[in-house]
N, C-alpha and C positions, 0 to 999 in steps of 0.2 A: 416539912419537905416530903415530899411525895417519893415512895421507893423505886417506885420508876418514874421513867422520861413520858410524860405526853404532851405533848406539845400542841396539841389540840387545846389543849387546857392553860397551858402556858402562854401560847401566842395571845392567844382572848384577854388574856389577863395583862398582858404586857402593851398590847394594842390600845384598849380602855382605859391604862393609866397615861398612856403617852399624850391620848388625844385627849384627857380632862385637866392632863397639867399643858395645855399646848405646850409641847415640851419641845418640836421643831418650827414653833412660831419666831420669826426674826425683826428685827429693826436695825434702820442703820445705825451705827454707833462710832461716830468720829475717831472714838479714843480706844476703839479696840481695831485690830487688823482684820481687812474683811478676804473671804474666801468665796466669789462666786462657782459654784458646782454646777455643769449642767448636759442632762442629758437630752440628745432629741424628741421632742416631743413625737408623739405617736397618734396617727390617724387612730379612732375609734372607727372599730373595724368588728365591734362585738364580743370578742375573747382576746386577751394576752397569750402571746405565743410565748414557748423557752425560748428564743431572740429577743423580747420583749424583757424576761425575767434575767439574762444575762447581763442585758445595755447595763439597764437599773440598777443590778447587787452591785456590777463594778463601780457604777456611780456612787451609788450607797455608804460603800467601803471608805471612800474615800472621803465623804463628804463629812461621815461620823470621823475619820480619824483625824480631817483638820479641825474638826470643831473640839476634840479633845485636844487638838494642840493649843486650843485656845485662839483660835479663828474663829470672827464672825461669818458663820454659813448661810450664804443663802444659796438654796435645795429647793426648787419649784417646780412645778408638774400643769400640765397645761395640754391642750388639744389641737392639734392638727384636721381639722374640721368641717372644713369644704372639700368638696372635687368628687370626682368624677366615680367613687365605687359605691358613694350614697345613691348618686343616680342608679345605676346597675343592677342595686341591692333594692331599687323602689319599683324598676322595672320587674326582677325576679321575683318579688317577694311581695309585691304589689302592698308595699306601706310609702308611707312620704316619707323622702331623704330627710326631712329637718325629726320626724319622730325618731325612725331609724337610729340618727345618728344622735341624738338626746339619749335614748334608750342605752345605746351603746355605752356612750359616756357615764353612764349610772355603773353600768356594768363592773366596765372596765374600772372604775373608781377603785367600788367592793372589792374587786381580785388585787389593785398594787397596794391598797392599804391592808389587805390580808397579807402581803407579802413584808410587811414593815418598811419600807422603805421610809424616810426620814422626809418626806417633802413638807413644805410651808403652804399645808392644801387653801391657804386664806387667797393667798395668789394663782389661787387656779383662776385660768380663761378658758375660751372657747373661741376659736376664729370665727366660727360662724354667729358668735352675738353682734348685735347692732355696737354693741358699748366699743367692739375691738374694731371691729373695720370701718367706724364713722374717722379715725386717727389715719386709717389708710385712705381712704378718701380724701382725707383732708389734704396728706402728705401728697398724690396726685393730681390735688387742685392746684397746691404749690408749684408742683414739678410744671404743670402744664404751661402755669403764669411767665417760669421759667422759660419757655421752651425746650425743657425735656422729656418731654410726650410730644410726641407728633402719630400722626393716621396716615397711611398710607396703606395702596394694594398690595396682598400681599396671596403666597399660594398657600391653600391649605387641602388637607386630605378632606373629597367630601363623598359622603353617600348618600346615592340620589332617590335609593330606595324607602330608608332612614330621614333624608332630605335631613341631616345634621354633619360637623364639624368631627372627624375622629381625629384623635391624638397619635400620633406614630405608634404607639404600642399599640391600639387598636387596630392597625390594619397587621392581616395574616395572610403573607402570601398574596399579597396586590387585593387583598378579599376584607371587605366589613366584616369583623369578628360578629356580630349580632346578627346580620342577614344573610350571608355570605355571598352580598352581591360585588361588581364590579367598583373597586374603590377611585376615585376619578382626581386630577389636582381643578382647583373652583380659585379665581383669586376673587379675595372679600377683601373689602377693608377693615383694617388692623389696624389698634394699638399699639405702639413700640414707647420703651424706653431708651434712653442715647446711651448705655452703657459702656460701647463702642469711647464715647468723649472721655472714660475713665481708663483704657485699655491701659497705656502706656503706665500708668501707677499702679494700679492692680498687677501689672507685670514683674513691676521694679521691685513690690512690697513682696510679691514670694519669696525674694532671700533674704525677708526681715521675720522671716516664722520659726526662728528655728525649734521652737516648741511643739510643728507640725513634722508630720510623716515625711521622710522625703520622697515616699514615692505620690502620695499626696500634691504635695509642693509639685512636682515633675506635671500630676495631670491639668492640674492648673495651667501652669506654663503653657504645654503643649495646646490647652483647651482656647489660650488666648492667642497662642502662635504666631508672636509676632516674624515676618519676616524682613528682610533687605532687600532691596533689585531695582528693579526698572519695570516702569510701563513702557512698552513699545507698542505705538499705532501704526499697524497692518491694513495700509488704503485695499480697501474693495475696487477689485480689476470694473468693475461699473462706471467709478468715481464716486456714485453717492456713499461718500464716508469710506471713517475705518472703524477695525476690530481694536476694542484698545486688550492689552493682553499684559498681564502681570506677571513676571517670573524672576527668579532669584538664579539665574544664570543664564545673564545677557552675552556671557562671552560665547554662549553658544550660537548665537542667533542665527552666523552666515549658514549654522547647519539645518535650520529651520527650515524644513520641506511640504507639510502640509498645517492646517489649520485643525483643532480639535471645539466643539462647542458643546457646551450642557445641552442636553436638549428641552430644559425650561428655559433655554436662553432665549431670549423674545426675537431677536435677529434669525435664529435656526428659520420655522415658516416665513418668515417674510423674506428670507433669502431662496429659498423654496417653491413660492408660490409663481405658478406657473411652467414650471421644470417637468422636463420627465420624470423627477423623481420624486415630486410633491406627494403623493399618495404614498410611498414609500415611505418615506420622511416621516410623513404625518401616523402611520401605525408605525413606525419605531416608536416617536416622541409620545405617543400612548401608553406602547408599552415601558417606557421604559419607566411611566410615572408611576407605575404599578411595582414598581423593583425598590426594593427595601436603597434607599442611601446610603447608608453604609457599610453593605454588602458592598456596593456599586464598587467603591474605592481600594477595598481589600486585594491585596496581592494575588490571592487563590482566586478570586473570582474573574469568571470569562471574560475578556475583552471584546465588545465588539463597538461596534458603529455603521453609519452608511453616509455616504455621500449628498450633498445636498445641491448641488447642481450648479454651484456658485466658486468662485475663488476669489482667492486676495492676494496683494505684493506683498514680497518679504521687502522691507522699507531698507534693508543693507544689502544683501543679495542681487534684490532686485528680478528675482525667479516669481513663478509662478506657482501659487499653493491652493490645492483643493482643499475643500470647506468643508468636511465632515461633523457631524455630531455622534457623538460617541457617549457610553454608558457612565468611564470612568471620570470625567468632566462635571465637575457640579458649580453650581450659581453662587453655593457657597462659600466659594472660596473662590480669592481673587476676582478677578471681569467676569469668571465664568466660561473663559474662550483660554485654549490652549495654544502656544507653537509647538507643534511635536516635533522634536531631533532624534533623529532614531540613530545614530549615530553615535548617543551619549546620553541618552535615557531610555532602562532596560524595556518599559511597558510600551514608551514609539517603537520600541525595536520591534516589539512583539506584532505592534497592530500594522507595523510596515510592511513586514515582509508576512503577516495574514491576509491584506488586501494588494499587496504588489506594491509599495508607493517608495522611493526613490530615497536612497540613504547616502547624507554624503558627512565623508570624514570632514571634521574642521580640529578636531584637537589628535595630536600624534605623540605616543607615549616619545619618549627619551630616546633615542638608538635602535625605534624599529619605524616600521611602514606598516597603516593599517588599510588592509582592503576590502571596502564597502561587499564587495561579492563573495567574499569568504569567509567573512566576520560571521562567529556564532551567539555572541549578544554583545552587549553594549557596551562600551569605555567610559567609564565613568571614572576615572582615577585624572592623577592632574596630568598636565603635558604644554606644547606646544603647540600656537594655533597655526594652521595655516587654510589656504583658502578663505581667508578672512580680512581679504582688501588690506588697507595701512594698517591693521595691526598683524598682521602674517610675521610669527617669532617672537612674539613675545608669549611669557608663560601665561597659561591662561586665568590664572588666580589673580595676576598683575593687571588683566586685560580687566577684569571687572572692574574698575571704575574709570579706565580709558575708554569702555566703549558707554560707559553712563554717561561720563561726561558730554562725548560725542553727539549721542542723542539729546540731549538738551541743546548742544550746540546749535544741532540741526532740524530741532525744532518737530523733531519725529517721535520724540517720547518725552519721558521726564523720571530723575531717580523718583523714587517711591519706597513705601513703606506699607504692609499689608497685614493685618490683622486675622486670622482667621475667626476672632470673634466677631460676631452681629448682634446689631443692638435685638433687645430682647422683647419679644413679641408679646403682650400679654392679653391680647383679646382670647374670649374664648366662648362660642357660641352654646355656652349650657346655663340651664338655671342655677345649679346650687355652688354659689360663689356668690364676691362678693361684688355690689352693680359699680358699672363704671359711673361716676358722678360729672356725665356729661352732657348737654342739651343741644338736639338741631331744631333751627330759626330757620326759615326761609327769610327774613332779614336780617337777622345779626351772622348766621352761620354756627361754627361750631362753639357753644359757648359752656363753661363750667358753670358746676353748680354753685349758688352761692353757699358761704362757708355757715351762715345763720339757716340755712336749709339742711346740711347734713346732720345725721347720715341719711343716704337716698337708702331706705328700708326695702330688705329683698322680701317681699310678699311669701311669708310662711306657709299660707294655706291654700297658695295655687296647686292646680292640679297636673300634674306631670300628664304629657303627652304620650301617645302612643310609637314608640320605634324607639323614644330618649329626644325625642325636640323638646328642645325648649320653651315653655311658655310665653314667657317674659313679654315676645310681640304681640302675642295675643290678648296683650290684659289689660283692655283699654285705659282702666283707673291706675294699671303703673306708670304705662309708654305717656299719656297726654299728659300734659303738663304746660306751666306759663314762661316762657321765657325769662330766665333771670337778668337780663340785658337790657330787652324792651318791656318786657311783660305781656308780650303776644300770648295769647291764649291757644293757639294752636302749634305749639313746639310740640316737640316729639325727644322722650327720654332714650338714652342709650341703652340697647335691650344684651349687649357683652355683657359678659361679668370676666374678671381678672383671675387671671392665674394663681392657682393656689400659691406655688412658691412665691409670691408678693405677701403673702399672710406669714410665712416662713420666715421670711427674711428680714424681722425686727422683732420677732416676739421675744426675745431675749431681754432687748431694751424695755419692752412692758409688764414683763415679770420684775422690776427694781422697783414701779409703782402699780401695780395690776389693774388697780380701782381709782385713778386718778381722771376727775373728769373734767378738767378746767384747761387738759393739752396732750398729746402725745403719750408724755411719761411727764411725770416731776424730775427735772434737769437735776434737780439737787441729786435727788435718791438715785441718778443713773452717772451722777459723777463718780459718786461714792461708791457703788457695785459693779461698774463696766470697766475695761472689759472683763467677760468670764475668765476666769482663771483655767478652769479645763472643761473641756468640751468635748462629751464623749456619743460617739452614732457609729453608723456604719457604712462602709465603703460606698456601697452604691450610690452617696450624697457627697463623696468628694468633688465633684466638679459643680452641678447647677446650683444646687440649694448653699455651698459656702461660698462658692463666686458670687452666688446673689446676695448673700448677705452680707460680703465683703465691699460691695457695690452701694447698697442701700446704706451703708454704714456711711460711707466720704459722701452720700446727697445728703443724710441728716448731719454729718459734718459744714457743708457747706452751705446748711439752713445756718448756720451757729448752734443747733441743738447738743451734739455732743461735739466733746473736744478731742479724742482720738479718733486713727483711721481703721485699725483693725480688730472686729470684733471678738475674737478668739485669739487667750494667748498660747491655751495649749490644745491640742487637739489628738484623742486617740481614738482609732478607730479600731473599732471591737472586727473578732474573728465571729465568723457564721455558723452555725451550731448543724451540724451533720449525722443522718443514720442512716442504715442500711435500706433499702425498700422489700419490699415482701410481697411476692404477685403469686396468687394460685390461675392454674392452668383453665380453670372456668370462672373465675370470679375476676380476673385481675389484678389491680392495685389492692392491697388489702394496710388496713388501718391495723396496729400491734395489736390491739385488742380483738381483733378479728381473727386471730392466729394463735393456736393450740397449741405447746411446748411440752413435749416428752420424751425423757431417753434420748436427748440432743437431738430429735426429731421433730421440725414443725407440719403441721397441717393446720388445711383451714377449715375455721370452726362453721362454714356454712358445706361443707360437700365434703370434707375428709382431706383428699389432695393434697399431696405432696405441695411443700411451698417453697418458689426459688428465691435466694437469698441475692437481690442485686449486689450493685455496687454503693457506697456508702457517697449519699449528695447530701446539700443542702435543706435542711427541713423545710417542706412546703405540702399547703392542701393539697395541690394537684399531683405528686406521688406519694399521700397519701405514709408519707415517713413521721409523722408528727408526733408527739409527744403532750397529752393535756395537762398544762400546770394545775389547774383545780383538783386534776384526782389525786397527782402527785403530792400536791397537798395535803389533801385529805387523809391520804395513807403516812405520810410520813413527816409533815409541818413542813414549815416555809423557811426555817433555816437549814432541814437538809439541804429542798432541794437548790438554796442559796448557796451553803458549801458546794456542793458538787458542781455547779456552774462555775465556783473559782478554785477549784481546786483541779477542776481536770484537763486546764492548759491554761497556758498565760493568754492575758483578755486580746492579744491582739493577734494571734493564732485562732485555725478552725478546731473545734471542739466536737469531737466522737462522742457519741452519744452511747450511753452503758449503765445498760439498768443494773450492773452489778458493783457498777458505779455510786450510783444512787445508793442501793445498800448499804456499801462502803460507807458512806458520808451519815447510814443514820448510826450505823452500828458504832461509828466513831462517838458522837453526841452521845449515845446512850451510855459510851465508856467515861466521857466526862463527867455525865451527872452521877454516876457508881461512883467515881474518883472521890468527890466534892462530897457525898453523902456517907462514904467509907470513910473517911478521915475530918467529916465535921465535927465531932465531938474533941479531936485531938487538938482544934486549933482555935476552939470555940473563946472568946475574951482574950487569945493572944494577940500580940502587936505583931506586924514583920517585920522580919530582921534586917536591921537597918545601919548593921558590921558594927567593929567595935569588940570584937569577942573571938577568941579565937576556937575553931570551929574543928572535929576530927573530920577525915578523910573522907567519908560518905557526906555529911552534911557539906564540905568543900566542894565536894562535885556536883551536888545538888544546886550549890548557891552560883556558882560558876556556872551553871546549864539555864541559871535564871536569864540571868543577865547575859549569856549568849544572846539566848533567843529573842530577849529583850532587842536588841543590835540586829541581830538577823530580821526580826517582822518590821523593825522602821526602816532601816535601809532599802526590803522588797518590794513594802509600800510607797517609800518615800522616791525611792530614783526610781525604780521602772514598773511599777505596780505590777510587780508578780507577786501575787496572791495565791500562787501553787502552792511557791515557794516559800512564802510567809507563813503556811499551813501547815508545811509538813517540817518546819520549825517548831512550831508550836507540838505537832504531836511526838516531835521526839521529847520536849521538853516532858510531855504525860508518860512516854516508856521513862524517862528517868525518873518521876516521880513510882510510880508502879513498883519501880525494880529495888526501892528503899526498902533495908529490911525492918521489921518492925520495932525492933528494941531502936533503932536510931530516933524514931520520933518520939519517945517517952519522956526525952528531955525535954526544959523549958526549950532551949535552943533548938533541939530539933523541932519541936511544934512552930516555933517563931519561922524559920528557914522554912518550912512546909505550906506556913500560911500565907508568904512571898510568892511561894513558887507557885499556889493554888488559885492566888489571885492572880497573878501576872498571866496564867493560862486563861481565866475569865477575860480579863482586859483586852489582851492581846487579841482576843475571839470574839470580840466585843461587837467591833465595827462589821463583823464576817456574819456570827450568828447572834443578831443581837439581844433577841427573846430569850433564848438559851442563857445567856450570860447574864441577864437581869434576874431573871429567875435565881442561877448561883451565887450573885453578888449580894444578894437580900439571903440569900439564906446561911451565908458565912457571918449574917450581924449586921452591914455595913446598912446605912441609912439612904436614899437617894438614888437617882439614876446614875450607871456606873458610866453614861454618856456624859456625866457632868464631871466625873473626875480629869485630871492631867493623865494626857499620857505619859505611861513610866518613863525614865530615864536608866539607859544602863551606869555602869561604873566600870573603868577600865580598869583599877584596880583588883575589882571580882573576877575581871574576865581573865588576867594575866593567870600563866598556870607555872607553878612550882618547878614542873618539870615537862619534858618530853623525850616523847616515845621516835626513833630513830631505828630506821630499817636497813640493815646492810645486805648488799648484795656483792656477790663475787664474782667476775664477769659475765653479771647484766643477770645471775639467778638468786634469791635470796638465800641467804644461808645461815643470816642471825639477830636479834632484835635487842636493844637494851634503850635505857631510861638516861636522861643524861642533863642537869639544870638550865631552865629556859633560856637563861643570858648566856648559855655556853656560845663561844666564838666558833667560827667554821676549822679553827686552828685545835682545838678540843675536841670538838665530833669528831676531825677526822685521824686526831689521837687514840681517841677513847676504840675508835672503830678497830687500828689496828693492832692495838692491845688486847679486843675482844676474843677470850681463848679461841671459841670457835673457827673463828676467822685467821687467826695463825695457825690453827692445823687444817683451815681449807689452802691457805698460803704454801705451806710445806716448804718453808725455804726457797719458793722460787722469786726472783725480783718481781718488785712493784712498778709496772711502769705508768700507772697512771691512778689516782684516786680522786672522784670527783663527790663534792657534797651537794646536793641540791634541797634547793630551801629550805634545810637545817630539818630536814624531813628522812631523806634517805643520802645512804654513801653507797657508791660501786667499784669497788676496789680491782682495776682490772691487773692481770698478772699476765 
């Protein structure tokens, strides 16, 4: 053994043995219990960020400690691989996205197997090999046979300067992030999947998670947003037609005084055209396609609109209502077309009385009168309707489905049911992804490709265009092709490639077979591993990427491929790893290592300059707050900076970033290996003590502090995976070993007791710092990976204590302490208490009116 820690030297050595005894290689095993572990796989991006080194240790942790529970684990690693920052990175960097991101993957390999993590790298993929997305394709052809893919027009963000497709994060400010021209809406035809036809189950199944987040669970819900109401159709004062209008509070209706409209809503110009306010109209409907969406709808943000030169009937009223299109109205949700009541919804109140437009009460609180010209915002509480033809007095909570009824009666609407989700769009106008496997015939039309043809291969060695278009049109030996239908030789291939989150959304299922080439996955191996047991990522993927996979999960159920619905039984989602920023007054943003530390003074190492110390965000390139896992490595080994990621807040909190943190975490490790190398000779060929003997009062406290901690690290790990907490169990377990003096270990029994407590500190630290512990576990003797042992079990017996310590207080100050036998009843403590001298001369003869014992811990003896 080495007199000091380096772990340079350690991890090498402990890495090279792992990976020649495939020591985290798995198979299914019928007759063992299986533990799927798994974290979100990670776009290769070039370097592992500390977010990236956090997911993982958590994952890690756990994955080593079911496997010593004697769990089969399967621990896989795998690439998120297509989309859209290869492009970006090939336009920047002028390399091709498939080298780039190969390159990448090599990279990134090197750094998490530097890091130890535990995966079964035999089942690594790649989304972007042919072997993985020929199974997507396939599953696609299926869907489509189905009729669950259908093409329709649809709007997307387009720049005309770029002449390509941007993604809503791509536009800034109504502006092409790349060009910074005018971002415009282009409707193309799209892809969709009907995941809409699953809403209603996807719904139902959120309050079947209870293994997930609830706030989690909540975005979900809300993402799918079912609601209740009524269509009611609002005839165009024209006649040709009505507005059909969805809302979930039809009792309002008779209050319904003007119309609101998306202004994507296709009816806005054609209602338009011709008006004095067409040109009007048409630069709002412009601008407004330049306005972030979900700004649009935010409470804080301005209200506006303009009038469209058109009206409609209110179909109960029977009044006349102007037709505006306004900001806050989206296509998204519902028809897309509002009744505004300003009268009983605060934002019509707001845009009524901004443009002038007419407010009439229809619901009246309990015992007052409300008046439209005096009112200062809206009534939204329950009441009374009036003004509201045959139902005038009835509550209005009552009225909802007397007035649904009614419009069906009357053939003027219909109840309804509304979803806020839309089925899911997945064309996507870039090269590197994967191709949609679909064929146009001028005589057959839109045809699949045949299933003996896939996979339709994304041409690797095309040459990226100039702005970020896509080639794919251009490459006559991809796009021509024969018809799989007729065999016409002049079809034309589908130049879309699909949405990455479609690669996302079952890689799970092909990690149980990786390399299976004869289907999907082998059914067997994904009966036997699915679903995952814990599922660990980060916030930002609560909503698309587990809807989508929760989705894609019931269509491969309803192939017959798998037999459950929900892919995740447990789900945590990690905190975001956070530091200060550091900006000098001429250089800016400055990177930690760009910055001089003196005398608790920083400057920056390029101009001197005082440096301001922000506020502490989210670690990210662009301020420049970052942290490089490789140096941290290099200075300190891969199980610091592991410890310190679970040790300096529990995984589902954000995590402050502290370099003296870090320190912390090695100075600890290096206190371990002193511990294990100061007391190896003492315990060298002893067995641990394994009771049966009875033990003095130092080695009882010792043995007792075993098997505490014992109890304390599986309960921290086991119920809520605080890994703080399980840590700073463990090192108090090292200050009791420390604080032993030394004649106590000179016994057999003290050495036996010692070499319990010295292993159980290994073990326990096992799954945390695993190199570290391998290291110590081979150097106390033992043979084997200490990942192959059982994890310890405590003993209740050990942990029971002889006695307890009892604090009295005398109203509510303390004033004396004594020792008193554990089984003592609360009728003895609170004897013992006031027999205690001290406490009868703070008494002084005055009566006791009250003594209280709480949890046989402390008494308060009030007088």
């Amino acid at each position: 053994m080495q007199k000091e820690y380096d772990p340079g030297f350690v991890e090498s050595k402990w890495q090279s043995i792992w990976q020649d005894r495939q020591l985290f290689r798995v198979e299914e095993d019928p007759a063992r219990k299986k533990y799927y572990l798994l974290e979100m796989f990670p776009y290769p991006s070039g370097n592992i960020h500390m977010g990236h080194v956090r997911n993982y240790a958590i994952g890690d942790v756990v994955a080593r400690y079911k496997r010593m529970q004697g769990y089969n684990v399967l621990h896989p690693m795998g690439w998120d691989a297509f989309g859209m920052p290869a492009e970006n990175a090939a336009i920047a960097h002028n390399v091709h996205p498939a080298k780039w991101t190969y390159q990448n993957i090599d990279t990134m390999r090197t750094q998490l197997k530097r890091l130890g993590f535990s995966y079964d790298w035999d089942r690594e993929l790649a989304t972007c090999k042919p072997e993985y997305y020929r199974w997507e394709q396939w599953l696609f052809v299926k869907m489509f046979e189905k009729g669950m893919v259908y093409r329709k027009k649809a709007s997307v963000n387009w720049c005309e300067s770029c002449q390509t497709v941007l993604a809503n994060e791509q536009v800034e400010a109504g502006l092409c992030w790349r060009c910074g021209e005018v971002v415009v809406q282009k409707e193309l035809d799209q892809w969709f999947f009907r995941i809409t036809d699953y809403a209603d189950d996807l719904l139902e199944y959120c309050e079947r998670l209870p293994g997930w987040p609830d706030k989690v669970v909540i975005m979900q819900q809300n993402w799918i947003g079912k609601s209740l109401g009524a269509e009611i159709y609002f005839p165009l004062e024209t006649g040709d037609g009505h507005i059909p209008v969805f809302t979930t509070r039809q009792d309002t209706v008779f209050g319904a005084t003007f119309m609101c409209m998306a202004p994507e809503h296709p009816l806005v110009m054609k209602l338009a055209a011709g008006s004095e306010q067409e040109a009007e109209v048409r630069a709002f409907v412009e601008r407004m396609r330049r306005q972030d969406k979900t700004k649009r709808t935010s409470d804080d943000y301005k209200k506006e609109g303009i009038f469209i030169g058109a009206y409609c009937i209110n179909p109960f009223s029977n009044q006349r209502m102007p037709i505006f299109t306004a900001n806050f109205a989206l296509m998204e949700y519902g028809t897309g077309a509002v009744m505004a009541v300003p009268a009983h919804d605060q934002r019509d109140f707001e845009f009524a009385r901004k443009y002038g437009l007419e407010i009439v009460v229809v619901i009246q609180p309990k015992g007052e009168t409300l008046d439209p010209e005096t009112m200062t915002e809206a009534y939204v509480d329950e009441g009374i309707l009036v003004r509201s033809g045959p139902f005038d007095g009835l509550e209005n909570v009552k009225a909802l489905d007397a007035i649904a009824d009614y419009l069906e009666e009357k053939k003027i609407g219909k109840i309804s049911v509304n979803f806020r989700l839309r089925d899911w769009g997945i064309s996507r106008q870039r090269y590197w992804g994967a191709p949609i496997p679909i064929v146009y015939c001028d005589k057959c039309g839109v045809v699949p490709v045949a299933e003996k043809d896939l996979p339709v291969i994304l041409p690797e060695d095309a040459q990226m265009l100039e702005g970020g278009k896509s080639p794919l049109p251009t490459l006559e030996d991809f796009v021509a092709t024969a018809c799989p239908g007729c065999g016409h030789p002049d079809a034309r291939r589908e130049t879309d490639t699909m949405d990455t989150f479609v690669e996302s959304s079952w890689y799970f299922e092909r990690y149980c077979s990786a390399h299976h080439n004869r289907g999907i996955f082998d059914k067997k191996a994904v009966e036997y591993w699915m679903p995952v047991d814990q599922y660990i990522g980060g916030i930002e993927h609560a909503i698309l990427h587990l809807l989508y996979s929760r989705y894609f999960t019931r269509v491969l159920r309803d192939f017959g491929l798998v037999t459950y619905r929900e892919p995740f039984t447990r789900l945590l989602t990690q905190g975001m790893i956070c530091k200060e920023t550091l900006k000098c007054p001429n250089h800016g943003l400055l990177l930690p290592e760009e910055v001089l530390e003196k005398d608790q003074s920083r400057t920056c190492k390029h101009c001197g300059s005082q440096v301001e110390v922000g506020r502490i965000e989210k670690m990210s390139k662009s301020k420049k707050n970052v942290v490089d896992p490789n140096a941290l490595i290099e200075k300190y080994g891969a199980d610091t900076l592991r410890l310190f990621c679970l040790f300096a807040a529990p995984p589902e909190r954000d995590l402050d970033w502290s370099d003296q943190g870090v320190e912390g975490a090695y100075r600890f490790l290096k206190r371990v290996w002193r511990l294990v190398a100061e007391h190896r000779a003492h315990v060298q060929n002893i067995k641990p003590f394994d009771g049966g003997e009875e033990l003095g009062e130092d080695l009882r406290t010792l043995h007792r502090k075993t098997h505490q901690t014992i109890k304390r690290v599986t309960n921290d790990i086991e119920a809520r995976f605080h890994f703080n907490t399980a840590i700073s169990a463990v090192m108090e377990l090292v200050n009791t070993i420390q604080a032993l003096k030394e004649g106590v270990l000179s016994t057999p029994e003290g050495a036996s007791v010692l070499r319990l407590a010295l292993e159980t500190v290994i073990v326990l630290l096992s799954p945390i710092v695993p190199h570290l512990a391998e290291e110590l576990w081979e150097t106390l003797g033992n043979s084997g990976s200490v990942l192959e042992i059982a994890w310890p079990a405590y003993r209740e017996e050990a942990i029971a204590q002889d006695e307890i310590l009892i604090v009295v207080q005398v109203n509510g100050k303390v004033r004396s302490r004594f020792n008193i036998a554990a089984d003592a009843d609360e009728e003895a403590i609170r004897a013992a208490a006031l027999a205690d001298d001290r406490i009868v001369a703070r008494i002084a003869g005055r009566p006791v009116k009250k003594v209280i014992v709480v949890q046989k811990k402390l008494v308060n003896v009030v007088v």
